[in-house]
Every structure is written in C-alpha cells, then in structure tokens.
C-alpha positions in Angstrom: -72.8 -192.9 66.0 -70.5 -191.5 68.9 -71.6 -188.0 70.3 -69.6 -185.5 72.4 -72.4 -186.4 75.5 -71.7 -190.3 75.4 -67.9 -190.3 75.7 -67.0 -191.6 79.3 -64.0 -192.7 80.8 -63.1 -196.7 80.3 -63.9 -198.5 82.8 -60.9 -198.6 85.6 -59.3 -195.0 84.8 -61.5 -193.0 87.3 -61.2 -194.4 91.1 -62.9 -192.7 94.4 -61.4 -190.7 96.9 -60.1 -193.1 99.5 -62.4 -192.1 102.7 -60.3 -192.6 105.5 -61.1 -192.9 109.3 -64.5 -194.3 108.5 -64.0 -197.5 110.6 -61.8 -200.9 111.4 -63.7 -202.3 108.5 -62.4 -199.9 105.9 -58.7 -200.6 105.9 -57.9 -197.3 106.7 -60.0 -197.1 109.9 -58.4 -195.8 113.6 -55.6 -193.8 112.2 -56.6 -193.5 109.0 -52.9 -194.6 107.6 -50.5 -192.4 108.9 -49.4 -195.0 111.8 -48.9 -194.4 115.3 -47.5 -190.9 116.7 -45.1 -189.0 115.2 -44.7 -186.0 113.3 -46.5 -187.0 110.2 -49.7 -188.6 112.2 -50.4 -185.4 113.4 -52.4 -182.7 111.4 -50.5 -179.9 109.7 -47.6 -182.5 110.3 -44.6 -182.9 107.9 -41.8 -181.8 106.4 -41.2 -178.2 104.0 -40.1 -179.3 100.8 -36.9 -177.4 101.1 -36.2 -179.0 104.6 -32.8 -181.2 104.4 -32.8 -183.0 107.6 -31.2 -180.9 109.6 -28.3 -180.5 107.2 -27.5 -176.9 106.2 -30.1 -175.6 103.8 -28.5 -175.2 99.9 -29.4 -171.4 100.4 -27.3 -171.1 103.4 -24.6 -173.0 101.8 -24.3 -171.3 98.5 -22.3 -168.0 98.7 -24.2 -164.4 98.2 -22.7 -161.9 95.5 -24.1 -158.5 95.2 -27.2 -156.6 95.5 -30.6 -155.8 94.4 -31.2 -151.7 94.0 -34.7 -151.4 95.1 -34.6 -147.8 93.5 -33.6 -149.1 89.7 -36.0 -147.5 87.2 -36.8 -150.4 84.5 -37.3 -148.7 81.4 -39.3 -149.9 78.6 -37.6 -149.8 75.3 -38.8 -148.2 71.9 -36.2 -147.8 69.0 -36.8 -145.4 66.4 -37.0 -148.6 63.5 -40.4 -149.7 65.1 -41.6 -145.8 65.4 -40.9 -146.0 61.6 -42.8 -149.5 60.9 -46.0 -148.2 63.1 -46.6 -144.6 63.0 -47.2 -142.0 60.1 -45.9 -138.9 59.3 -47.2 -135.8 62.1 -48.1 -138.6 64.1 -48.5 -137.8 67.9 -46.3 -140.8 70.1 -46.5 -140.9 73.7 -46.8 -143.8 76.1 -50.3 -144.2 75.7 -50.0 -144.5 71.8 -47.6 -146.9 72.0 -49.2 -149.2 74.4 -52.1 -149.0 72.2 -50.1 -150.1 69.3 -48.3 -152.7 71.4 -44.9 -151.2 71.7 -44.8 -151.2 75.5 -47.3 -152.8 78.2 -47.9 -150.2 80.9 -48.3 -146.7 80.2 -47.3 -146.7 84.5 -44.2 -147.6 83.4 -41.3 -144.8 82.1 -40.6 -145.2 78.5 -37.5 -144.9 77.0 -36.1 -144.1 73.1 -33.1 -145.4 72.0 -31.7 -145.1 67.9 -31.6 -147.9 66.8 -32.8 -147.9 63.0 -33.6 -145.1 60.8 -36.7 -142.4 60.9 -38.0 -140.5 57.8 -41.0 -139.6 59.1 -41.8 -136.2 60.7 -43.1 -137.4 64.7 -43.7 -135.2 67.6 -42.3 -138.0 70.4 -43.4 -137.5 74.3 -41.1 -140.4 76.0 -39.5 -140.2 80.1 -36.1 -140.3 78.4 -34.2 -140.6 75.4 -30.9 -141.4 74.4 -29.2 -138.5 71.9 -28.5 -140.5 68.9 -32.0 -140.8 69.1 -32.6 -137.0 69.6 -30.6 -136.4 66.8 -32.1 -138.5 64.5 -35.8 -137.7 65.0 -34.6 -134.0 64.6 -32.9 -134.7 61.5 -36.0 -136.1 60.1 -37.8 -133.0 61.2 -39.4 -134.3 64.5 -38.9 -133.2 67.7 -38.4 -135.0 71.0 -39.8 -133.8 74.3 -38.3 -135.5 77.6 -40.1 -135.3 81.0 -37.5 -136.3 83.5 
C-alpha cells in the first residue's frame, strides 16, 4: 500500500545545483560559464530589467497627467443598510465596533457614514464624518449621530 512517507519524485524530475568553478574537468570550470570579460562575467554584473538599451525608458516616454495629494484623507465607508443587517436596537457603533463586526479594517483609519439604505433601529453612531442624508435618517429612526471632525 502507498503511504504519504514513500512518495518520491520519479526518477529524472529532481537534478543538482550545477557547482560551477570547481575545475577544467567540470564543464563549467575557469569561468564558470559566463565567458570572457564583460559586463555579465563580472559579479553584481547585468542588466535591470527595465533597462532598454540605452533607448529612452517607456516611463520617460509616456506623458505625465496630474497629481497625487499626499494630504487626501481615505475614508472608510459604512452605509446605514449594513448598520441595519449587523447591529440591534440601542446598540453603541463606533469604529472599534465595526471593525470588530468586520465593517471596516482599521480602527486608525477615519470612518465615514453615508445613507445608503434604510435604518429602523434606534443607534447611538460615533463615526469621523457623516454625510446628512445619513444624519437625517438615523435621527428619524430616533438615533443620533455624533461627528468628531
């Protein structure tokens, strides 16, 4: 019977590592296969993957549009639909709640309410920033919405 500790490779599939420099009888003795001088004999030698032969780089050539705001804040997005699938009524939600019910990721990270859906349950929400349809709707429902921005 064939166990899990007898399977091998077949016979062939698995070579050694060719050991290079190790002699004139080896086949890859002297310089070990990378031919005489140049810039690929030498060590560290070679070409960057990106390099193009001297022709201009495709990054150089391609035109630039725009630019990136390194001040953007990336909100993370909770709609008032999945606040009604996951929470009950007098429930508590603020970032840590929803990270521990897998709404958002990082509690780091500002959170953000936006109205899409409907609520009917009564929440006390804690978010960075909402949107007022949102507002409006949690109020309606008898909530209320505190923003810290």
């Amino acid at each position: 019977m064939l166990k899990l500790n007898d399977i091998t490779a077949p016979r062939g599939a698995n070579r050694e590592k060719k050991r290079r420099g190790r002699g004139p009888a080896s086949g890859q003795g002297k310089t070990g296969g990378r031919g005489h001088k140049g810039q690929r004999s030498r060590s560290g030698g070679g070409m960057a993957p990106w390099f193009e032969g001297g022709q201009m780089p495709l990054n150089r050539r391609l035109p630039k549009r725009g630019f990136t705001n390194i001040f953007k804040k990336q909100f993370q997005l909770v709609n008032l639909d999945q606040l009604e699938q996951r929470f009950e009524a007098g429930d508590t939600v603020d970032a840590a709640t929803l990270a521990e019910r897998g709404l958002v990721r990082s509690t780091q990270k500002p959170v953000k309410l936006l109205g899409r859906g409907e609520i009917t349950k009564q929440l006390t929400i804690a978010v960075d920033k909402a949107s007022q349809s949102a507002v409006k709707a949690v109020e309606a429902a008898g909530g209320t919405v505190a923003v810290s921005e």
